[in-house]
C-alpha positions in Angstrom: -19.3 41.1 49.4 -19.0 38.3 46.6 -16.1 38.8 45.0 -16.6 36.6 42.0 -17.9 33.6 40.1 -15.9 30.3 41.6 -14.6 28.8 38.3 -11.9 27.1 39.8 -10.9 26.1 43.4 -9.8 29.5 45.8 -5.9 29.2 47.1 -6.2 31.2 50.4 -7.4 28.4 52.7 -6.4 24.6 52.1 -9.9 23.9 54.3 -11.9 26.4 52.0 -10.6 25.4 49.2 -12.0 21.6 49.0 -15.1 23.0 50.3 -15.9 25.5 47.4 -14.6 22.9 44.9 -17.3 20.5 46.1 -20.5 22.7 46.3 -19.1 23.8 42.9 -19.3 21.1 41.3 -22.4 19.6 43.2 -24.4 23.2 42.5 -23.8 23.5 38.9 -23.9 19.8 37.9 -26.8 18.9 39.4 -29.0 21.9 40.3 -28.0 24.8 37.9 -27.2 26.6 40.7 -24.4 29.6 40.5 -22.1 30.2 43.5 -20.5 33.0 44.7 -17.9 33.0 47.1 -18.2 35.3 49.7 -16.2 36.4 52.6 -18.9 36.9 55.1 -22.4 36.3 55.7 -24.0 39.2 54.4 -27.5 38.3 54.4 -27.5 34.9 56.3 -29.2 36.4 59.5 -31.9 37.9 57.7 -33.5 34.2 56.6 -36.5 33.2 58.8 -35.7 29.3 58.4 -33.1 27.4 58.1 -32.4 24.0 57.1 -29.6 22.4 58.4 -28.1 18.9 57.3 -25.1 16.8 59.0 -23.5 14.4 57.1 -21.3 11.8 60.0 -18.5 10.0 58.1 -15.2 7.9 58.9 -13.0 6.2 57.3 -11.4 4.2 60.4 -8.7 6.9 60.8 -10.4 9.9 60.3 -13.5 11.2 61.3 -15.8 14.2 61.0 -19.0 15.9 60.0 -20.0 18.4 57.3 -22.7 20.6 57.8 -24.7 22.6 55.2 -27.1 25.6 56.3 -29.6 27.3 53.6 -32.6 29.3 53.8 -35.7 27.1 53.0 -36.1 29.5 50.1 -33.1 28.2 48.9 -33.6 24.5 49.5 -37.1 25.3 48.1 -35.0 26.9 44.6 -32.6 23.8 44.5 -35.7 21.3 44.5 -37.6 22.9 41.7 -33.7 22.8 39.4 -33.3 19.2 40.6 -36.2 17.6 40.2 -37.7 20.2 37.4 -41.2 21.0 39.4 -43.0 23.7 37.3 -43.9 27.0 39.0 -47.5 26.3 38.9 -47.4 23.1 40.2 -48.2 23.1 43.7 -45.4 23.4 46.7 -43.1 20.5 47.8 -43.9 19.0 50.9 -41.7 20.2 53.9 -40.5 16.7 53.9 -39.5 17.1 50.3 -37.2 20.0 51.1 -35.8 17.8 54.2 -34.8 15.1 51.9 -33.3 17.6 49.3 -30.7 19.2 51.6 -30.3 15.8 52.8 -29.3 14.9 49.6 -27.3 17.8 48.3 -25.3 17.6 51.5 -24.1 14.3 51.6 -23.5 15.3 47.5 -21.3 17.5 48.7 -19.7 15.5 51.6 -19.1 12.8 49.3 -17.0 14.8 46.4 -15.4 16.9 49.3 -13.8 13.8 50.5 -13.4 11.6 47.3 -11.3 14.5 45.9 -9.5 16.2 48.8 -9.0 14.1 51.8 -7.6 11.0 50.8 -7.8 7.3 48.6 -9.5 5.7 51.6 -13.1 4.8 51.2 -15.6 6.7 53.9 -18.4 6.0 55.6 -21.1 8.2 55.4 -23.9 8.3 57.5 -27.6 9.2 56.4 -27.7 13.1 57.1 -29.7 14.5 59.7 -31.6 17.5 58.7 -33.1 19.9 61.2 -35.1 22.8 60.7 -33.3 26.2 62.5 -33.6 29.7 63.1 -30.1 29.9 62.2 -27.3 28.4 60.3 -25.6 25.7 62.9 -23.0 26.5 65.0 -20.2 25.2 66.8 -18.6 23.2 64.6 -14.9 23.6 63.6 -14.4 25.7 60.3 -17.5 27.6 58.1 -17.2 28.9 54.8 -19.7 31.4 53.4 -20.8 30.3 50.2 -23.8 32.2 47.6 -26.2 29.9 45.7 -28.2 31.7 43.1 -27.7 34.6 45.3 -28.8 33.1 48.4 -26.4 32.3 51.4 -25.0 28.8 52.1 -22.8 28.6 55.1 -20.7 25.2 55.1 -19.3 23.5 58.0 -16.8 21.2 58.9 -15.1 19.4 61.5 -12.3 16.6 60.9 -10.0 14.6 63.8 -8.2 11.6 63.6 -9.4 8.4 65.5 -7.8 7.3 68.0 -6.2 3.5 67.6 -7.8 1.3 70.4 -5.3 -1.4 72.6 -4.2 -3.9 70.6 -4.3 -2.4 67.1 -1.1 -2.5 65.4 0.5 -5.1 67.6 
């Protein structure tokens, strides 16, 4: 179950932590979103499309991937916050919504890593966002995450580059 309103960064998981910090801020900043933090999925299978964005990045030593998954319901309430589409007003296109989640994941990528990884500048790659019949899988760490009520799982993978002959020499 949620177990309460994030108003400041949780303490159990140094991974987690960053994470929930970042879609924090990102959600209520820029799409009046409220987030839960929860400490499973609890409703996640039960969405008939998801959208799923990767966001690449490096920074020469270290690279990695962060991965949002949301309902298009949700993506579809996160446009009409961001970009203040009246109700009436006829539905986004489904490349709309593609860009959106684009767009809030990299936001999210972007103050993950400017606040919690390190002073090096990243490279961030233009996300990829595929439509799903379930969150993505497979990649390193998730945390479960509720916007306006609505599941958010977050992914993320990080590993160090290796240095190629002659680099330090």
């Amino acid at each position: 179950m949620c177990s309460h309103m994030l108003q400041q960064p949780l303490e159990s998981d140094p991974f987690a932590s960053p994470i929930a910090a970042a879609v924090t801020t990102v959600a209520e900043r820029s799409f009046y979103a409220t987030v839960d933090q929860c400490d499973v999925d609890e409703s996640g299978s039960q969405a008939p499309e998801w959208l799923v964005a990767t966001v690449d990045f490096d920074n020469g030593l270290v690279a990695g991937s962060l991965v949002c998954s949301l309902p298009s319901t949700l993506a579809q309430t996160l446009f009409d916050a961001f970009t203040g589409r009246d109700p009436a007003s006829p539905l986004p296109r489904p490349d709309q919504l593609t860009d959106l989640v684009g767009e809030f994941s990299n936001m999210v990528c972007g103050d993950w890593l400017s606040r919690h990884v390190d002073d090096r500048v990243f490279h961030l790659r233009p996300p990829a966002v595929v439509r799903a019949a379930s969150p993505a899988n497979g990649v390193s760490s998730r945390q479960w995450l509720k916007l306006n009520e609505q599941p958010l799982a977050v992914d993320w993978h990080l590993s160090m580059i290796p240095a190629t002959a002659g680099e330090g020499a």
